[in-house]
N, CA, C and O of each residue as an XYZ file, in Angstrom:
312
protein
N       0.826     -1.204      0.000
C       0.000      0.000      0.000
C       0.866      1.263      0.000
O       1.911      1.241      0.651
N       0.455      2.551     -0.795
C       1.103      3.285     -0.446
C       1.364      4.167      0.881
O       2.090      5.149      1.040
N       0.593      3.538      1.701
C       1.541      3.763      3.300
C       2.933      2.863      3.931
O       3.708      2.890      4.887
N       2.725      2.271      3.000
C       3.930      1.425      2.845
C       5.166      1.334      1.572
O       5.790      0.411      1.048
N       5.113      3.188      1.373
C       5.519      3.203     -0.059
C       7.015      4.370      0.073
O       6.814      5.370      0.762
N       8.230      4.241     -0.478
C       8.865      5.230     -0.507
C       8.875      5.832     -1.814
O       9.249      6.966     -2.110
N       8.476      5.045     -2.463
C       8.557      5.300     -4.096
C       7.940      6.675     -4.667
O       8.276      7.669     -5.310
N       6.537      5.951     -3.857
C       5.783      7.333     -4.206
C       6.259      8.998     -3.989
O       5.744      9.986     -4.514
N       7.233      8.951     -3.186
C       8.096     10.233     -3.301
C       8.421     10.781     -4.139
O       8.353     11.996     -4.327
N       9.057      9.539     -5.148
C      10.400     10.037     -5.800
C       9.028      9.908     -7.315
O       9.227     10.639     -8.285
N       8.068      9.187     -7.321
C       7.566      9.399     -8.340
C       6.443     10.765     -8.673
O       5.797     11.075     -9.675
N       6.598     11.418     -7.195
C       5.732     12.371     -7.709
C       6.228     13.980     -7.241
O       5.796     15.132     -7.224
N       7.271     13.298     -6.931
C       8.866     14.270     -6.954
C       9.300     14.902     -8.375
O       9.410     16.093     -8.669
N       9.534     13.655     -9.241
C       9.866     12.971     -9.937
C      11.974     13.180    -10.261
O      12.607     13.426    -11.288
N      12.364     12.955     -8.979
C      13.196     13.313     -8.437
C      13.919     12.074     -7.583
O      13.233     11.422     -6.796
N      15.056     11.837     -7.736
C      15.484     10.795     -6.895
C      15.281     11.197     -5.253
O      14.987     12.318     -4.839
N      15.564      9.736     -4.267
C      15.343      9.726     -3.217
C      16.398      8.861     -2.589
O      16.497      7.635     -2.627
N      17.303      9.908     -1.898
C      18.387      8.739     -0.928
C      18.508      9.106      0.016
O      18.756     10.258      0.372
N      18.315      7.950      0.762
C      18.214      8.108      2.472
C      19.035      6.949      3.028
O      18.798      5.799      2.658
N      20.132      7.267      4.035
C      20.917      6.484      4.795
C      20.193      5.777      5.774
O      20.426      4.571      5.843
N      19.551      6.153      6.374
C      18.277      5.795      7.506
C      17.184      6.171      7.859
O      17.121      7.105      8.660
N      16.097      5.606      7.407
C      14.877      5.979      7.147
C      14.355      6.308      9.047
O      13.519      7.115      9.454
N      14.856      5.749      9.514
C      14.319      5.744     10.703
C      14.438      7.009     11.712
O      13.713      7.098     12.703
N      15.669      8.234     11.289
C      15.995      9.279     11.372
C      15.473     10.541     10.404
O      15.599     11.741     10.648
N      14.858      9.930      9.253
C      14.559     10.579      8.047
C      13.178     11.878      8.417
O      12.152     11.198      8.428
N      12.825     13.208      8.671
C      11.767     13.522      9.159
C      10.399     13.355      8.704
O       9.368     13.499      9.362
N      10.589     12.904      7.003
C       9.160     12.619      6.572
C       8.809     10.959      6.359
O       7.681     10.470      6.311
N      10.124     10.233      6.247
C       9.752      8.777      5.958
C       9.621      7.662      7.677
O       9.077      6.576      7.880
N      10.329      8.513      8.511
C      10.629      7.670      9.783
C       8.834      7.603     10.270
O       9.027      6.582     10.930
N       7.710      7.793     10.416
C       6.995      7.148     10.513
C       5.607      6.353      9.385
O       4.417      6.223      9.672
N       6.568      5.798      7.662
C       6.297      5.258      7.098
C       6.554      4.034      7.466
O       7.543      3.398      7.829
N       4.793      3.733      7.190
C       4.958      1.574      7.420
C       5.746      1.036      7.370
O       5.973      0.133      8.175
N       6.633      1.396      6.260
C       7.888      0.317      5.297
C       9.036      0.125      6.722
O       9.861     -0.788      6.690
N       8.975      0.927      7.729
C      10.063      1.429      8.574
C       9.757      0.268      9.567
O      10.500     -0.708      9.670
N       8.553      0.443     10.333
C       8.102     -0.173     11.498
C       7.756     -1.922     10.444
O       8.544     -2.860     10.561
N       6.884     -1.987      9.803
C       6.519     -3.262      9.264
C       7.632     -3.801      7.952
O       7.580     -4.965      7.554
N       8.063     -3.357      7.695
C       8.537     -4.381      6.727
C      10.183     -4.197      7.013
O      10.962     -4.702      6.204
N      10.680     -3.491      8.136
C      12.016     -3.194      8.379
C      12.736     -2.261      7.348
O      13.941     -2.455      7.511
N      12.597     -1.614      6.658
C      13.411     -0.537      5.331
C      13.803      0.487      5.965
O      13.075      1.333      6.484
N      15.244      0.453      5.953
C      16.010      1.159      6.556
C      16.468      2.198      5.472
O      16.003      3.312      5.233
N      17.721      1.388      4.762
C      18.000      2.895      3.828
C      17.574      2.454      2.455
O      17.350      1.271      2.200
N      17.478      3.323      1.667
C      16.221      3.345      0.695
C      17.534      4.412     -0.756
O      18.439      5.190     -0.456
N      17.256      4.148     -1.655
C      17.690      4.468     -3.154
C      17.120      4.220     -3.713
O      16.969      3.003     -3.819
N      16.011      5.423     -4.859
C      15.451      5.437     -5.766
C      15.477      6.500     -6.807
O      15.691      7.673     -6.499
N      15.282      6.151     -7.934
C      15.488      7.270     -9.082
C      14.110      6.532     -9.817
O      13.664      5.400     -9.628
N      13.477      7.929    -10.985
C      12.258      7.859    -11.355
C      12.748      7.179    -12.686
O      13.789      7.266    -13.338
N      11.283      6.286    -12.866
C      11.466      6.339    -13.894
C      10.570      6.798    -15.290
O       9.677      7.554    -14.907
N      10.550      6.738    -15.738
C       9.429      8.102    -16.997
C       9.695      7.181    -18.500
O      10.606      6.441    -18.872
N       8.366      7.662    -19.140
C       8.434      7.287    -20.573
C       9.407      8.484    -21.518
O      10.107      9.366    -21.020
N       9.297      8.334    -22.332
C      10.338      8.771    -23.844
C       9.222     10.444    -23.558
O       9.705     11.522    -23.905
N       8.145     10.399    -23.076
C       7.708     11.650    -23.357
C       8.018     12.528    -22.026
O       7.847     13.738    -21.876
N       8.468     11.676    -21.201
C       8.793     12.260    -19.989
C       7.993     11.860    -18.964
O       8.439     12.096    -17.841
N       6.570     11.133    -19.061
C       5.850     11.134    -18.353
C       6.057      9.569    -16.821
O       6.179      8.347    -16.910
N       5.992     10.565    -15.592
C       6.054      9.492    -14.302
C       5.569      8.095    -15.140
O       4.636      8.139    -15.941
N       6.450      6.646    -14.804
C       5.839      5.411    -14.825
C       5.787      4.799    -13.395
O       4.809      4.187    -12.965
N       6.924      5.022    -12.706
C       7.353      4.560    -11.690
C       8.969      5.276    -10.930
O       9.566      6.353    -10.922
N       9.137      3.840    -10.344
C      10.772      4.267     -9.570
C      11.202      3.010     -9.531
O      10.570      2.009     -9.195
N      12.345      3.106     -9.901
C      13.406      1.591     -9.265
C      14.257      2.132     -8.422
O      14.828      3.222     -8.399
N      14.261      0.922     -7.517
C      14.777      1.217     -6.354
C      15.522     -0.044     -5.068
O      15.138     -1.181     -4.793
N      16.735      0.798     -4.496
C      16.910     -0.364     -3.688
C      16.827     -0.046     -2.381
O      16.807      1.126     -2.006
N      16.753     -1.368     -1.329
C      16.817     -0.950     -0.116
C      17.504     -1.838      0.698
O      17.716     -3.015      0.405
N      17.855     -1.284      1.723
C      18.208     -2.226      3.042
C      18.159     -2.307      4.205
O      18.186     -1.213      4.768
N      18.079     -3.417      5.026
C      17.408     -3.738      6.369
C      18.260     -2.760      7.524
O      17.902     -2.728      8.701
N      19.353     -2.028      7.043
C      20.341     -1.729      7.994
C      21.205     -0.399      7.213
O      21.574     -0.402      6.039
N      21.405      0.715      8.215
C      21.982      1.948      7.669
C      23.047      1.692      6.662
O      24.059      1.016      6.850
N      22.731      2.262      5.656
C      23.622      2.331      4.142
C      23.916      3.752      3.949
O      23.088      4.601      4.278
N      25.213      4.104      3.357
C      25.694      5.478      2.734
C      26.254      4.401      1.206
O      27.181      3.633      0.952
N      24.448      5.210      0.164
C      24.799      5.033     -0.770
C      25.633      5.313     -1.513
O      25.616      6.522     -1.745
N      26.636      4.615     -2.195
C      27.882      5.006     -3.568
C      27.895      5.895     -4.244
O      26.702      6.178     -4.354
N      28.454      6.588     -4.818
C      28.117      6.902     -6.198
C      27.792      5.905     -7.550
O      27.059      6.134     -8.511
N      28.521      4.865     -7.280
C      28.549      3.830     -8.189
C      27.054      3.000     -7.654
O      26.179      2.808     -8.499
N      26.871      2.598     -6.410
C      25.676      2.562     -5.768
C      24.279      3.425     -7.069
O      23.387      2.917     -7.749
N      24.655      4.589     -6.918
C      23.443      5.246     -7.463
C      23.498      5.298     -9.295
O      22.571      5.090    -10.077
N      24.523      5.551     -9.506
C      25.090      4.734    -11.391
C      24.354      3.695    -11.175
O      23.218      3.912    -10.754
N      24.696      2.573    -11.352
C      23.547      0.962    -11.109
C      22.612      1.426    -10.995
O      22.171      1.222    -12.126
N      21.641      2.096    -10.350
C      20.268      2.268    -10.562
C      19.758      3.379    -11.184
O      18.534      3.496    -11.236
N      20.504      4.257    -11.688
C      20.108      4.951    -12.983
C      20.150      4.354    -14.501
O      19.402      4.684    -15.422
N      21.101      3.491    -14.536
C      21.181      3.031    -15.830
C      20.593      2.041    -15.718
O      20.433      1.304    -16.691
């Protein structure tokens, strides 16, 4: 559900989203994904059709504080 969503940020952002620890984060630390499904740090970039238009976000996450890469964030842009 999207109370259980980080995506929806970045898709209506349409703007990437990186967070080392969601659980410190001031708008995501009391999203579901935090308390129920454990999502700690979170990397996402949008993704859009040829006309530009929002489709979604790909994205990664993990159970435990991450300082995403640069190369980290390359991989999920391309």
């Amino acid at each position: 559900p999207l109370s259980h969503s980080f995506c929806q940020w970045v898709v209506s952002s349409r703007e990437e989203l990186v967070v080392a620890d969601a659980r410190t984060h001031p708008v995501l630390a009391g999203n579901g994904a935090v308390a129920d499904l454990g999502v700690v740090a979170y990397a996402g970039v949008p993704l859009q059709s040829s006309e530009g238009l929002p489709l979604g976000a790909f994205c990664a996450i993990d159970g435990k504080p991450r300082h995403w890469t640069t190369n980290d964030l390359a991989t999920l842009r391309d």
